[in-house]
C-alpha positions in Angstrom: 144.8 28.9 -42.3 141.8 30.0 -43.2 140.4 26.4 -43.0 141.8 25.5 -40.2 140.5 28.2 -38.1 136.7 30.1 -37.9 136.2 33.3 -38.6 134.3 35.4 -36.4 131.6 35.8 -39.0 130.8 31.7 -39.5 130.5 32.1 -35.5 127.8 34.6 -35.5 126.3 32.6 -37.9 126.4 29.8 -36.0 125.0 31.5 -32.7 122.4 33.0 -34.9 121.0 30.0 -36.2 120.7 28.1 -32.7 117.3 26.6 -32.2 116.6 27.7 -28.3 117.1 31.3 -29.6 113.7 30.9 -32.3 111.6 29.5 -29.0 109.2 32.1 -27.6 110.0 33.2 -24.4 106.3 33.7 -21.7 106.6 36.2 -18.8 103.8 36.3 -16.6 101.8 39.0 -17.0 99.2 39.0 -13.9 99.9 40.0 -10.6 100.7 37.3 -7.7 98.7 38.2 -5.1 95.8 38.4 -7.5 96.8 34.9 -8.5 97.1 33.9 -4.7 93.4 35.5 -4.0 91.9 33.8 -6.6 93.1 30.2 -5.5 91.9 31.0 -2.3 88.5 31.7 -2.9 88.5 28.7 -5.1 89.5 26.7 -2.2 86.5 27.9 0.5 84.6 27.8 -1.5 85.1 24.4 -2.5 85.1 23.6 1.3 82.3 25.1 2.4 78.6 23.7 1.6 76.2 25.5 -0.5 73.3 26.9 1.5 69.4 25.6 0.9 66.6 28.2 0.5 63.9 27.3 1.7 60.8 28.4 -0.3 57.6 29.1 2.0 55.4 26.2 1.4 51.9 25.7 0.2 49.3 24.7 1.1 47.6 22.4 -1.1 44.0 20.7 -0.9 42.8 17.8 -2.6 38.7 17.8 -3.3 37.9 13.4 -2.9 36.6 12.3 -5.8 32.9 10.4 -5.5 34.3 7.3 -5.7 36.7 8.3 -2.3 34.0 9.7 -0.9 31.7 6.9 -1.1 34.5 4.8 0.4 34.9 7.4 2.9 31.7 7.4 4.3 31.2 3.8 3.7 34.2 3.0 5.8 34.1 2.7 9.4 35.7 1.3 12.8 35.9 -2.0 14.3 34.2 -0.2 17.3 31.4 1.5 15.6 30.5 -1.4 13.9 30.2 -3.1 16.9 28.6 -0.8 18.8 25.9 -0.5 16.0 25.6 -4.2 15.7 25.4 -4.7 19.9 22.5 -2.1 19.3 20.5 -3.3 16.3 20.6 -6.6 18.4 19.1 -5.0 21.7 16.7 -3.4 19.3 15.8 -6.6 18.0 15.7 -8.6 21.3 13.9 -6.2 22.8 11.0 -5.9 19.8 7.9 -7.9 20.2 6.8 -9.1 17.2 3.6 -11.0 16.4 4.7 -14.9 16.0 6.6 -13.9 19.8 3.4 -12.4 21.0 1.9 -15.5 20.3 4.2 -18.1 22.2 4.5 -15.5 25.0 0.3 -15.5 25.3 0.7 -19.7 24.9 2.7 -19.5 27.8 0.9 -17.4 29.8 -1.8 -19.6 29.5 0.5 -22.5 30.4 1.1 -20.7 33.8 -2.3 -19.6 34.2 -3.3 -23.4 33.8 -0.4 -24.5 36.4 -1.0 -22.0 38.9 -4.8 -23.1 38.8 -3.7 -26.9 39.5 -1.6 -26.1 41.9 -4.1 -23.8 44.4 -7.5 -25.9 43.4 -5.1 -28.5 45.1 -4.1 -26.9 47.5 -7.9 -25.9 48.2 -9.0 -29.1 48.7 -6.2 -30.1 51.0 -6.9 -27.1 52.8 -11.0 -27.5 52.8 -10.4 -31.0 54.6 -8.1 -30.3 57.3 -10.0 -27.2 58.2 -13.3 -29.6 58.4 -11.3 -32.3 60.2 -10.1 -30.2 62.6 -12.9 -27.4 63.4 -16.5 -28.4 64.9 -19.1 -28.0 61.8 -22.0 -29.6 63.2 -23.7 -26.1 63.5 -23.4 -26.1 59.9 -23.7 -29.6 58.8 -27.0 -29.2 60.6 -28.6 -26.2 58.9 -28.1 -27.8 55.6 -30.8 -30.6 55.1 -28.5 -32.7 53.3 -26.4 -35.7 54.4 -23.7 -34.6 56.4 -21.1 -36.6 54.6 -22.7 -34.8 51.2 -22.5 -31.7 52.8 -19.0 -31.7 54.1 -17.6 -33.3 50.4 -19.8 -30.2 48.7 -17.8 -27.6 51.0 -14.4 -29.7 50.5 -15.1 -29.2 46.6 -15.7 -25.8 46.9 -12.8 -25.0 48.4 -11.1 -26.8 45.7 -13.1 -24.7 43.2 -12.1 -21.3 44.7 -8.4 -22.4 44.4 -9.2 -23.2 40.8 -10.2 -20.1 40.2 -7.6 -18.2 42.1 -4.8 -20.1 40.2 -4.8 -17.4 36.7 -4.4 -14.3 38.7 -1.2 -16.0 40.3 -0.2 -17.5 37.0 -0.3 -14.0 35.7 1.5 -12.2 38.4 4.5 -14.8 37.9 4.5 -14.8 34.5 3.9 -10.8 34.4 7.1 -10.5 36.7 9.3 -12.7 34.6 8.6 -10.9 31.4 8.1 -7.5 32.9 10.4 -6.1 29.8 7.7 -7.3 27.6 4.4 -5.8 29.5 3.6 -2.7 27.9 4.6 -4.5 24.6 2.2 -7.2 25.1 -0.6 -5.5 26.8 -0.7 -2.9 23.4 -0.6 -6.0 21.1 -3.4 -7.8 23.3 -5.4 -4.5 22.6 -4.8 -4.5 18.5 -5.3 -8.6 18.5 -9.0 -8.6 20.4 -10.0 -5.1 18.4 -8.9 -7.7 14.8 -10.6 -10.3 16.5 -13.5 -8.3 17.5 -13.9 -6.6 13.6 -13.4 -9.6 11.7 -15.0 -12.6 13.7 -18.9 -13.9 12.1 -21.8 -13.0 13.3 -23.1 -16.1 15.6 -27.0 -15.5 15.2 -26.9 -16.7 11.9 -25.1 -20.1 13.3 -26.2 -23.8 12.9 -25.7 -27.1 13.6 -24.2 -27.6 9.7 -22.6 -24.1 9.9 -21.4 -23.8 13.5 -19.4 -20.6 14.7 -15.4 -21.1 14.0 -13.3 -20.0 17.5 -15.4 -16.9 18.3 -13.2 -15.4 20.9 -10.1 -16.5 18.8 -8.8 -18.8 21.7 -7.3 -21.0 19.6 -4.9 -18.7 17.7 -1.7 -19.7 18.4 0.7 -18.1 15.5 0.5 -15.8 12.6 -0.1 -18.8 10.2 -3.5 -19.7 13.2 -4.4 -16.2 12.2 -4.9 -16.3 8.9 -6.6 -19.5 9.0 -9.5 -18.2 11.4 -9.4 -15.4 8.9 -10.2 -17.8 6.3 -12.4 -19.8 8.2 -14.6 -16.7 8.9 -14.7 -16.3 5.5 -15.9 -19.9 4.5 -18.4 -19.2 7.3 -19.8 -16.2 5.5 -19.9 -17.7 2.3 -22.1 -20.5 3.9 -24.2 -18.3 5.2 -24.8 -16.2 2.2 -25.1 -19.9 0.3 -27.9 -21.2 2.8 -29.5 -17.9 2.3 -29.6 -17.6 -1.0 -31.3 -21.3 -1.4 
């Protein structure tokens, strides 16, 4: 009987020695609506963006080196460049130089030489047809000449005044179609007759082996024409001085 059934001891036993009753047992030991707060927070904050401070900025200045510097100032526009080339070459059209002096005065005397044709033609035209048409026997006749003689002598001089009326027309044309160059030209024609007139031989000491080389330097024509008068002066004086000496 005492097999069969369990005594109350070997049951206490039993419950005693049950493994859920040696598991700890957790109670919570914070407060829930701390608990709820605290996810709460967690959760806007998680939401919401952080805000940016903005730090007050500074202003910072960097000095150019030499080397930017000399790029700097090196450096400029399409425009400037351009205008400073458009005026370096109206600077240099408008210059008159020497060797341009020259071909200007070579033309001058081109239109000086034209303009002398033209009226000592013109003259003569004009001479005749006044004597062919007017009544010069009361001149013809004071002049104890032949009359044919005497009427070809006034024909020619009409001729001759045209001649010699032709440069100052010459000039005034020419003058008005370089009119940006007068004052240009009239200073160089000053400087080139005082060189001419301080370097040029002395002709009293002229002969027929040693004759005088261009005196008025007419035949000047170029920079390169100057020199050589130059030197031909020289190789005058050293003639001279050669002649002398003997």
């Amino acid at each position: 009987m005492l097999g069969a059934t369990p005594t109350l001891r070997t049951a206490a036993i039993g419950c005693r020695l049950q493994p859920a009753l040696f598991t700890p047992c957790t109670y919570p030991t914070t407060n829930p609506s701390l608990r709820r707060n605290q996810s709460t927070c967690t959760n806007t904050t998680t939401s919401t963006p952080r805000r940016r401070v903005q730090l007050p900025k500074r202003n910072v200045t960097f000095k150019p080196t030499s080397a930017t510097a000399r790029h700097a100032s090196t450096a400029t526009s399409p425009h400037s460049s351009t205008a400073t080339s458009s005026d370096a070459s109206a600077q240099s059209t408008d210059h008159l130089d020497w060797n341009t002096f020259f071909k200007l005065r070579k033309t001058r005397r081109w239109y000086q030489l034209g303009s002398s044709v033209g009226t000592g033609l013109g003259g003569f035209v004009g001479g005749a047809q006044v004597l062919t048409m007017s009544d010069m026997d009361a001149l013809v006749s004071q002049i104890p000449l032949d009359p044919f003689i005497t009427l070809g002598l006034i024909t020619f001089t009409c001729g001759g005044v045209g001649w010699l009326v032709g440069p100052i027309i010459g000039t005034g044309v020419f003058n008005w179609r370089n009119r940006k160059f007068r004052s240009q030209m009239d200073e160089k024609e000053k400087e080139f007759y005082r060189r001419i007139k301080e370097h040029r031989v002395d002709p009293s000491a002229s002969s027929m082996a040693n004759p005088v080389p261009d005196y008025y330097g007419e035949k000047i024509s170029s920079v390169a024409g100057y020199r050589q008068w130059l030197k031909d002066q020289r190789a005058f004086n050293k003639k001279r001085t050669t002649y002398i000496s003997y």
